[in-house]
C-alpha positions, 0 to 999 in steps of 0.5 A, spaced: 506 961 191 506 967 188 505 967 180 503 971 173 501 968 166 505 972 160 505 970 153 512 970 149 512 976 144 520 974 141 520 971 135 525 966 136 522 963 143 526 964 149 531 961 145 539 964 145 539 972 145 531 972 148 533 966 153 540 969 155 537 976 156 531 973 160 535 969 164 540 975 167 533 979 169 531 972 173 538 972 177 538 980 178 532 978 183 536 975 187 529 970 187 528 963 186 523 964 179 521 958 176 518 959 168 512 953 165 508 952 159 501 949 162 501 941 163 509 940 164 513 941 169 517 948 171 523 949 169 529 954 172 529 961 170 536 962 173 539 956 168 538 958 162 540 952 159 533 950 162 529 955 159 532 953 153 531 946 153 523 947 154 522 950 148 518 957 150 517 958 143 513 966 140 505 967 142 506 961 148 503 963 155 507 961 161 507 962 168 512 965 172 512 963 179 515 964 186 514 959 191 512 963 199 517 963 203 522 968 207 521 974 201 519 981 201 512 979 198 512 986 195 519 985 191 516 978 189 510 981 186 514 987 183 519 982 180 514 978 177 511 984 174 517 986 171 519 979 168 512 978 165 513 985 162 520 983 159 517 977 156 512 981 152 517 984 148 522 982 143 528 980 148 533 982 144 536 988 148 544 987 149 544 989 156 
């Protein structure tokens, strides 16, 4: 399993805009990327009503994870990176 800690810098969580914008980058990977706050159980990060519902709320830190299996491991750790990235900024890029 490849993972990466990050913390959440969007005022509002991973909530409407911020969620949307971080789920679109989680399909563009083409990855099976899971998103969980320490204690509880991970959630999708290709549904966004899943990260929605988990409450990812501003200064959480989450890790990011992929578990090993047939993919490339250096588009594994670039996607991760890139995605714990995204969460360090304020999410609200329409694109």
């Amino acid at each position: 399993m490849y993972t990466r800690k990050a913390t959440i810098a969007a005022s509002v969580g991973l909530h409407a805009r911020p969620a949307a914008v971080f789920v679109r980058a989680v399909n563009k990977t083409g990855l099976p990327i899971t998103l969980a706050k320490a204690g509880l159980a991970p959630v999708d990060g290709r549904s966004l009503l899943e990260v929605m519902s988990a409450d990812f709320a501003c200064g959480c830190e989450v890790e990011i994870a992929v578990a090993a299996g047939s993919h490339d491991d250096s588009h594994v750790r670039r996607a991760i990176d890139q995605l714990a990235q995204l969460l360090l900024t304020d999410l609200t890029d329409p694109a």
